[in-house]
N, C-alpha and C positions, 0 to 999 in steps of 0.2 A: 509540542513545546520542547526546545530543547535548553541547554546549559549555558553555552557559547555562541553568540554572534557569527563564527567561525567555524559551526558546527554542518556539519554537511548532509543530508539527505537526498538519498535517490531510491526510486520504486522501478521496479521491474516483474516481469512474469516469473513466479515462480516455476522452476521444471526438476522433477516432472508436477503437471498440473493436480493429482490424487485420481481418486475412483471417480468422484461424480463428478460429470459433463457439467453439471447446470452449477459450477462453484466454483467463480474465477478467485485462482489464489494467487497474489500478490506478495513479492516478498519486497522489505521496507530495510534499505538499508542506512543506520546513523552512525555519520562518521566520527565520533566528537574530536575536536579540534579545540588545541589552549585557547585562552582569551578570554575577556571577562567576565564574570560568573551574572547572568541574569538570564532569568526565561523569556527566552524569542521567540514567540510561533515561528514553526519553519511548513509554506506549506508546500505541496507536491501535486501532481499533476499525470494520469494515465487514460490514454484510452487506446481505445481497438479499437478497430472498423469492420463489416462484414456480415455477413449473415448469421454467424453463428452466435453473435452477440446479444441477440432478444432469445438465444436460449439459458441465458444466464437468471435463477435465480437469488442467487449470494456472489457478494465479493465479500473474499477470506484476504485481511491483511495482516503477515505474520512478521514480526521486527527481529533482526538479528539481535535486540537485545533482550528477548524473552517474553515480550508482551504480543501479544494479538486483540484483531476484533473481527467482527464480520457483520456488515450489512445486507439486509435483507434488498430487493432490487426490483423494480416495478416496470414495467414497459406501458407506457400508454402511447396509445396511437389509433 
């Protein structure tokens, strides 16, 4: 949720990725932008491809403005 209609987000791979392999960290960037003051869900959107992606047990999402969270990750198949 952001402030502005105008407010900008983008997700990218964080680098460097930390110690554990199986903990994709993501860094979340909001740009906030003037305009008028109401809460807009802004959503976002990342993936990889590859083999090394069912070794992921967590995605670590860290926000340039201070907040994080981290999903736990499940592979069925």
């Amino acid at each position: 949720m952001v402030f502005t209609e105008a407010t900008e987000v983008a997700i990218t791979r964080a680098e460097p990725q930390g110690i554990n392999p199986q903990i994709l960290v993501l860094r979340l960037t909001i740009t906030e932008k003037a305009g008028p003051m109401k809460g807009t869900p802004r959503s976002f959107n990342y993936s990889e491809h590859g083999d090394h992606v069912g070794g992921y047990s967590q995605v670590q999402v860290i926000s340039n403005l201070g907040d994080d969270c981290a999903v736990d990750v499940h592979v069925f198949g």
